[in-house]
N, C-alpha and C positions, 0 to 999 in steps of 0.2 A: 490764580494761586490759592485763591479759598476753596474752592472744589473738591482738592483730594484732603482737607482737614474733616470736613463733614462726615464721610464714611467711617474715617475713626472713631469721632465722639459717639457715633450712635452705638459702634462696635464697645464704648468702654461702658455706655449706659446698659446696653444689655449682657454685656459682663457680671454689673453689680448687680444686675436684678436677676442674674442667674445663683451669685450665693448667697440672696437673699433665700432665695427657693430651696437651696441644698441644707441654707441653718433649719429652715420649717421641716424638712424632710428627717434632719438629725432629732429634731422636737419631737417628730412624734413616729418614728420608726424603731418599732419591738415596745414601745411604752405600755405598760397597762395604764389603766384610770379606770378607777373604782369610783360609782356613782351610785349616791344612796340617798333616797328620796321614796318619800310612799305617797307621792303621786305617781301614778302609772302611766300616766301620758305624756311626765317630764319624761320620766325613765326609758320610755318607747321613742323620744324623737331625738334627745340628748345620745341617745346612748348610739342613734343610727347619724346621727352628724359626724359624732367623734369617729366612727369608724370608718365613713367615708374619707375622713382625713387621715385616715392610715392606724390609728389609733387601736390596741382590746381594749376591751371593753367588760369591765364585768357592773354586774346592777346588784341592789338590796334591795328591800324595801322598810327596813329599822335599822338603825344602830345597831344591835345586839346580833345580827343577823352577817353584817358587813363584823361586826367585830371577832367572833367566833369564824369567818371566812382570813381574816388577817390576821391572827392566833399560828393560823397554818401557813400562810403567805402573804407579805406582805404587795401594795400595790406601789406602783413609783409613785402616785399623787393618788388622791381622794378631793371627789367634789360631794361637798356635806350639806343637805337641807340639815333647819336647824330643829325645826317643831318635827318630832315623829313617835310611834309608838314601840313600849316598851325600853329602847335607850333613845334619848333626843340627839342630836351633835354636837350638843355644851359637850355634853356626858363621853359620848365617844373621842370627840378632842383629846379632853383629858387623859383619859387612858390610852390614845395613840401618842401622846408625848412621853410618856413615861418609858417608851420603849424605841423611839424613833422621832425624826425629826423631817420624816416626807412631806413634801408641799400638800400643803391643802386648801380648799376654796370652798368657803361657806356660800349657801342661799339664802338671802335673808329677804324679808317682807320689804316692800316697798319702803312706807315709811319708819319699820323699829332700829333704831340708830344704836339704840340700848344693846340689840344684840352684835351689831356691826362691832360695836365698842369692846363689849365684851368677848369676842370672839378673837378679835386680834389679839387683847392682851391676853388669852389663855393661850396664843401660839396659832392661831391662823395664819396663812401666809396673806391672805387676798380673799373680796367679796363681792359677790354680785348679786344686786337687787331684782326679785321679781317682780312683774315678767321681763324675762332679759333677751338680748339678744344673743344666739346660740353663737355665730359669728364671732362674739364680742366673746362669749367664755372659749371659746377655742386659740383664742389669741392672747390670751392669760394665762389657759393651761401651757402655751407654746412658750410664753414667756415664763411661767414657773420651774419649767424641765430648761431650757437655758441656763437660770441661774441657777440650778441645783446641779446641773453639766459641771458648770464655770468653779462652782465649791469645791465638786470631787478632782477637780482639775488641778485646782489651788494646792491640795493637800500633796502634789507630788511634785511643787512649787511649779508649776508652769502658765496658772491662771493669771492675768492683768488685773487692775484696777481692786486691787487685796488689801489695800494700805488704811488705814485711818484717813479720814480727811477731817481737817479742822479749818472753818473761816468764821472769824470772832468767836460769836458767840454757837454755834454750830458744827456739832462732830457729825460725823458719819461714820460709820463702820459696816464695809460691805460685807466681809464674812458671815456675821451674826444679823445683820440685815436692818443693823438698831441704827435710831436717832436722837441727839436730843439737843435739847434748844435751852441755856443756860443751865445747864445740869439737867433740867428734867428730861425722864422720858415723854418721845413723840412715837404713838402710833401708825403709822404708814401703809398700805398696800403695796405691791410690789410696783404697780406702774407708778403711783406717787413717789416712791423712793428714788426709780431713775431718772423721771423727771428733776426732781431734786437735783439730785447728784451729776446730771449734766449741767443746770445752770450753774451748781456751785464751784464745780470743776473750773468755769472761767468767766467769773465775775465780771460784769460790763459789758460782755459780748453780747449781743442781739440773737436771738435763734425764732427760727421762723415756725412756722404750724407745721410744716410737713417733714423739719429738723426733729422737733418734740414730736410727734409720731411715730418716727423713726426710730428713736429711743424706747418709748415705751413699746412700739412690740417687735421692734426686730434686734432692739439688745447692739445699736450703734450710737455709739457717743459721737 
């Protein structure tokens, strides 16, 4: 009697791991990503990952160069080094806010925390420290184009999970991507946010390591 249950279950596991494959595909299918960095050998190996993953790909090599490029068009996301010449990516931040609100992903030095800080509150979405795993930024930018899907989703009421959450002392709000902890604001990255936001979804519940992985890069609660 347990024999023909087995063939099932394997058929339902590789179900989920088929639209697991088809959300990556929606991630990065027709996406541009703009990548601006004036190392040349970031730009040479990032720029050939990302387009192995289906990904355009356009490069800079300054700020001012990427900025006068998006004047005339803009990109779905931008991955920003921070130190560069002529405009830095503090500098280019800013003036990409004042006109748009695309995901973006700072590169920041190993140990300046100063810039990590300061980047998200100019409006960063997310950051990854050098030297990083290319792996690990393709799975961010996957997760970046997700929630920015799920916003434009929202707006023509059809997205989930759009609501305020409050427990005690702890709001969340997924739309605007904000947090804050007794009034104050709290900075976050995008996978710290869902992480969050899954544990606080249901207080007491236990979730396992490959639950919270889950979450952060394949966008399931």
């Amino acid at each position: 009697n347990q024999k023909p249950k087995n063939p099932k279950q394997k058929k339902k596991k590789k179900k989920k791991k088929k639209q697991t494959n088809n959300e990556q595909i929606r991630a990065s299918s027709m996406s541009k990503i703009a990548l601006v960095d004036d190392d040349r050998n970031i730009l040479t190996s990032v720029s050939m990952t990302l387009e192995a993953e289906g990904f355009e790909v356009e490069t800079y090599n300054d700020g001012q160069a990427a900025l006068d490029a998006f004047n005339k068009r803009l990109p779905d996301m931008a991955v920003l080094d921070i130190k560069m010449p002529r405009m830095d990516g503090m500098d280019l931040l800013q003036r990409l806010r004042q006109k748009t609100q695309m995901p973006v992903i700072f590169l920041t030095s190993k140990d300046d925390e100063i810039d990590e800080v300061l980047g998200l509150r100019m409006g960063a979405d997310d950051y990854v420290k050098k030297p990083f795993s290319q792996r690990l930024l393709v799975e961010r930018i996957r997760a970046l184009l997700r929630r920015q899907e799920a916003v434009a989703t929202d707006e023509v009421g059809t997205a989930p999970e759009t609501k305020v959450m409050e427990r005690g002392h702890l709001r969340m709000d997924p739309l605007r991507h904000a947090v804050s902890w007794k009034g104050q604001d709290v900075s976050l990255t995008v996978t710290e946010f869902l992480l969050l936001q899954a544990l606080a979804q249901r207080p007491g519940f236990v979730k396992s390591r490959d639950q919270l992985m889950d979450v952060a890069y394949d966008d399931q609660v």
